[in-house]
N, C-alpha and C positions, 0 to 999 in steps of 0.2 A: 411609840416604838421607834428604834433609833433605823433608818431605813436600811444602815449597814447591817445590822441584826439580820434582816432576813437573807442574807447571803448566808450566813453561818448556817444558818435551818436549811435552807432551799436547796444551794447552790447544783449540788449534784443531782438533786429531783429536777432542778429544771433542765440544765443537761441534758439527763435521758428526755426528758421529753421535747427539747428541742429535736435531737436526733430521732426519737420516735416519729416526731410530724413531717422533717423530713422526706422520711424514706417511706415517708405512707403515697403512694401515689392518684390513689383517687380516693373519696372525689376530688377532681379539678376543674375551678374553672378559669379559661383560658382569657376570657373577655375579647376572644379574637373577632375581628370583622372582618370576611373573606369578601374578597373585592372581585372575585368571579371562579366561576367551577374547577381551574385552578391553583385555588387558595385555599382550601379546607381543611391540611395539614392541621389537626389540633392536638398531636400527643404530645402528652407537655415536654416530654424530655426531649422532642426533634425543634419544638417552635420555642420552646424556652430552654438551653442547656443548664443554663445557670439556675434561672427559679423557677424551678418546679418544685412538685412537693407540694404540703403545708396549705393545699386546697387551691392558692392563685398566687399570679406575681408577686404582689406585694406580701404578702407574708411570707412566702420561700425567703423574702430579701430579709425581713426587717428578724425573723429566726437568726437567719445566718448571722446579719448583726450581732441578737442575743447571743452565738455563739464563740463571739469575738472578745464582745465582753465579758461571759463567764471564762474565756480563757486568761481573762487577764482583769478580773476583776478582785484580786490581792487574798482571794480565800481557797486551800486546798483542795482540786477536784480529785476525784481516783484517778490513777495513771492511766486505768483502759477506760475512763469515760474521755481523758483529756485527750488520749491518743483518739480516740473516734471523731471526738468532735474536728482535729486536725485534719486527717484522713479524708472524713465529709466537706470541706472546705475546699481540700486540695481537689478531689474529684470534678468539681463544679467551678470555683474560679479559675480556669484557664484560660488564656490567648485565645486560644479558639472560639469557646463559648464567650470572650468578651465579645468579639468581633459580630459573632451569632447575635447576639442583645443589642448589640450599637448599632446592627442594623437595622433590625426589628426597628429599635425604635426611634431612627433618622425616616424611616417610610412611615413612622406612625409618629408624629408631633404631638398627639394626642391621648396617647395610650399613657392610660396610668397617672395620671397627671390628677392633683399636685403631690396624692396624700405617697405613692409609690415614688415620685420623685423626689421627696423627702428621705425617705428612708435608705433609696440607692445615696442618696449625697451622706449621710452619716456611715453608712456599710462602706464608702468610699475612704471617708473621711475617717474610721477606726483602725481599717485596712494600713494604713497610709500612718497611722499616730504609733502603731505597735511596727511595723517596718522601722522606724528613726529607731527604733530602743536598741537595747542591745543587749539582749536576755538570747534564749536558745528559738524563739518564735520568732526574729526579726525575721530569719531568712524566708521561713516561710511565706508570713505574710508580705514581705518584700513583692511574692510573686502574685498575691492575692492582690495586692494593691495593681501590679502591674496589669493583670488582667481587668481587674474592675475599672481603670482609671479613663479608659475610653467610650465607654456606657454613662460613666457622669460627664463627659466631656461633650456629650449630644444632650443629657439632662439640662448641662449649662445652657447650651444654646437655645433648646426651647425655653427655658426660663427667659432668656434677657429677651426672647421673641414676643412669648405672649404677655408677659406683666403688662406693658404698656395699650394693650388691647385690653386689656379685661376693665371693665368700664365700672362694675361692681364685686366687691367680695362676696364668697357664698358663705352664709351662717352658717348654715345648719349642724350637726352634731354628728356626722361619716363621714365617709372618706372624702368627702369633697370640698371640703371644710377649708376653707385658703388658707387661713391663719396657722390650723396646726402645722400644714402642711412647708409652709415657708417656713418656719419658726424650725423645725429638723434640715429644712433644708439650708438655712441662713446659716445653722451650726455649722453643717458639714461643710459647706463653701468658706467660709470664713477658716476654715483649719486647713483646710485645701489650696487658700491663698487665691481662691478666686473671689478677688475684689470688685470684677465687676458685676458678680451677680450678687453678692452682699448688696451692692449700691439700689441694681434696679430691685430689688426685694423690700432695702431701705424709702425708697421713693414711692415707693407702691402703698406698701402700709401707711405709711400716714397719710399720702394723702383718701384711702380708706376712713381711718380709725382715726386720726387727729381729732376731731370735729367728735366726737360719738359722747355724747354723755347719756346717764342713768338708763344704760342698760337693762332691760326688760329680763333680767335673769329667775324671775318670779318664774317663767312660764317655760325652765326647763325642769325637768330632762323631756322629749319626746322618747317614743317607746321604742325607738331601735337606736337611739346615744351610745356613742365611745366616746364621744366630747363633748366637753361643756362650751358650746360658743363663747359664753363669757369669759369665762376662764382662758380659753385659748387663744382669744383677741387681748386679753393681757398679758398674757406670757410674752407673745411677740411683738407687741408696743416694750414690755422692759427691757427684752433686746436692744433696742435702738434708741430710746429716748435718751438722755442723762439722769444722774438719782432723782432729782429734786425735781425736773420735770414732769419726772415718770409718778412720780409720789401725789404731785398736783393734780396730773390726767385720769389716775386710777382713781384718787377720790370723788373727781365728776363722773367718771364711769360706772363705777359700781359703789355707787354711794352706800350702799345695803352690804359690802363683800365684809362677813366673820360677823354679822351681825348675830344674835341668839336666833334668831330665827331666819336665817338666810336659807336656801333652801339648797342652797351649794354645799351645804354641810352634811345635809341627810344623804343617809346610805342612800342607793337604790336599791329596788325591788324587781326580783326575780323570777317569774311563775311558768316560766316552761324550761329548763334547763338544757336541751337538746334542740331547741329553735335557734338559730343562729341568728337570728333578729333581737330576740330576746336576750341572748345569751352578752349581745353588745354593751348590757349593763354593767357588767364584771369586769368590762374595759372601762368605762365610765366611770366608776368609782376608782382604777388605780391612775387613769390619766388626771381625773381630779387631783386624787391625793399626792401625787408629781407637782401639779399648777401650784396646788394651794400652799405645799415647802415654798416652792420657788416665791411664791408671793408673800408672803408670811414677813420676810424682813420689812417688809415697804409697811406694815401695817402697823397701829399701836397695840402695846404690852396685849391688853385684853383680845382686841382682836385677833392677832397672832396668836396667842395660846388656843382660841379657839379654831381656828386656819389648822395647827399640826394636831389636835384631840383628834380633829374632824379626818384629817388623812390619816393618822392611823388607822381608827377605826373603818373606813372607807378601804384603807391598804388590804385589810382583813378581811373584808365581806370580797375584796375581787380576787383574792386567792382561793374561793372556795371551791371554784372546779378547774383549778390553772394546772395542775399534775395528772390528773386523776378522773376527769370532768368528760361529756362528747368529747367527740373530736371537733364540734363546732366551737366548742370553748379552746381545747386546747391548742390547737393550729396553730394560737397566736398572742396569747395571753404573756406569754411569758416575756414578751418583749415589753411589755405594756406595765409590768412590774419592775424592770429594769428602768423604765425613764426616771422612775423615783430614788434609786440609788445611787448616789453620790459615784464618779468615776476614781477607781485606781485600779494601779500598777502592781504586779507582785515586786 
């Protein structure tokens, strides 16, 4: 499947349902730590102006994303879904509510970190790409950018703060995952023109990942995956290396990657569809099917053909409850189908 295609089918289904998870308000969870009897403030709309919704921080953010990009992602929405989704944005990114967030999390260096501080640096960073344009949305987003730019401007700092403390990366397949989480954040800083946290981001990683061969990718997915460690520790090695480099390293890394029986290939499986643990598999197979495009040129004839078979088919098993699904699936799927589709501009 051409990954543009499913903009054509989707575009406006996800829409509503970005704006449906929005405005759903609970459940939420806040991931607040109250530092004494004082501190217990947890309605999402007073401690988070900005991302609330959509169950917690980070998916209120990386929706909103999704709803940047369906505005401007080159296929017709309905006029009153396009106006809502605008409306909803305008509500939430303001001045105020920036200032709300950047403080929040200047007093928390730790909140949210990396996988939400990735997704604020691209929600930043889309903000800020559609503001330059000069279609009838610059203006708005103009302001969207204006407010968000001071919430990644604290994200930067902690960034260039902790990289050089973190003595190991974390594998695993959630949110906590370094690799994904840098690799969205590396984008958005790099378009944001913040060079210095490209840099410590670039110096991190490899000296991480330089060194890593054959990858033990037999022994995923674990049963609450939205990422492939494997997969995601090469996404963002390609970021950084040169082609021919990167072409060398990936072959000691995943010596097995698009093999007939690689196991990065196979769908996953799904057996409770309202577990929200469970349900992290329907993120798994479309954040694969994202990796495995992006990796697919580095590879030969054979094994690329098998890299995009395997993410279609994968694309399609993690659309099965992205519209229509709980609310555990839907919250946030829909962004997670986005990273596979190529960017444009109407």
């Amino acid at each position: 499947m051409n990954p543009d295609d499913l903009l054509a089918r989707h575009a406006n289904g996800w829409a509503a349902t970005v704006l449906q998870v929005l405005r759903t308000p609970w459940p939420y969870g806040a991931a607040h730590t109250s530092t004494g009897p004082d501190d217990c403030e947890v309605t999402p709309t007073r401690l988070h102006p900005m991302f609330h919704g959509s169950l917690d921080w980070h998916s209120s953010c990386h929706m909103q994303w999704s709803a940047i990009r369906l505005l401007t992602c080159g296929h017709e929405l309905d006029e009153s879904v396009r106006a809502e989704l605008v409306a909803e944005l305008d509500s939430r990114l303001t001045d105020e509510h920036g200032r709300t967030e950047a403080d929040y999390l200047r007093a928390r260096p730790g909140y949210e970190r990396p996988y939400g501080w990735g997704w604020l640096a691209v929600l930043t960073a889309q903000a800020s790409d559609v503001a330059a344009g000069d279609d009838a949305l610059a203006e708005r987003a103009t302001a969207w950018h204006r407010a968000l730019a001071p919430v990644a401007d604290v994200v930067a700092d902690h960034l260039v703060a902790w990289l050089p403390k973190l003595a190991y990366p974390i594998r695993h397949g959630v949110h906590s995952n370094t690799a994904f989480g840098l690799s969205l954040a590396r984008d958005g800083y790099a378009s944001l023109g913040r060079d210095d946290v490209v840099e410590a981001i670039d110096r991190a990683a490899l000296g991480w990942f330089l060194d890593d061969v054959d990858h033990p990718s037999a022994w995923e997915p674990s049963g609450a995956d939205f990422l492939s460690p494997s997969l995601c520790e090469a996404d963002l090695v390609r970021r950084i290396l040169p082609l021919r480099e990167f072409e060398t390293w990936l072959r000691t890394f995943l010596p097995v990657l698009a093999e007939p029986d690689d196991v990065l290939l196979q769908t996953p499986v799904v057996l409770d569809r309202t577990d929200g643990h469970a349900v992290h598999l329907y993120g798994l197979a479309l954040s694969r099917a994202a990796q495995l495009r992006s990796l697919a040129p580095h590879l030969d004839r054979f094994r690329a053909e098998r890299a995009l078979e395997a993410a279609a088919a994968q694309t399609e098993f993690g659309l099965t409850d992205l519209e229509h699904g709980d609310f555990m699936s839907t919250h946030w799927l829909v962004s997670f189908a986005l990273l596979g589709v190529p960017q444009q501009r109407d």
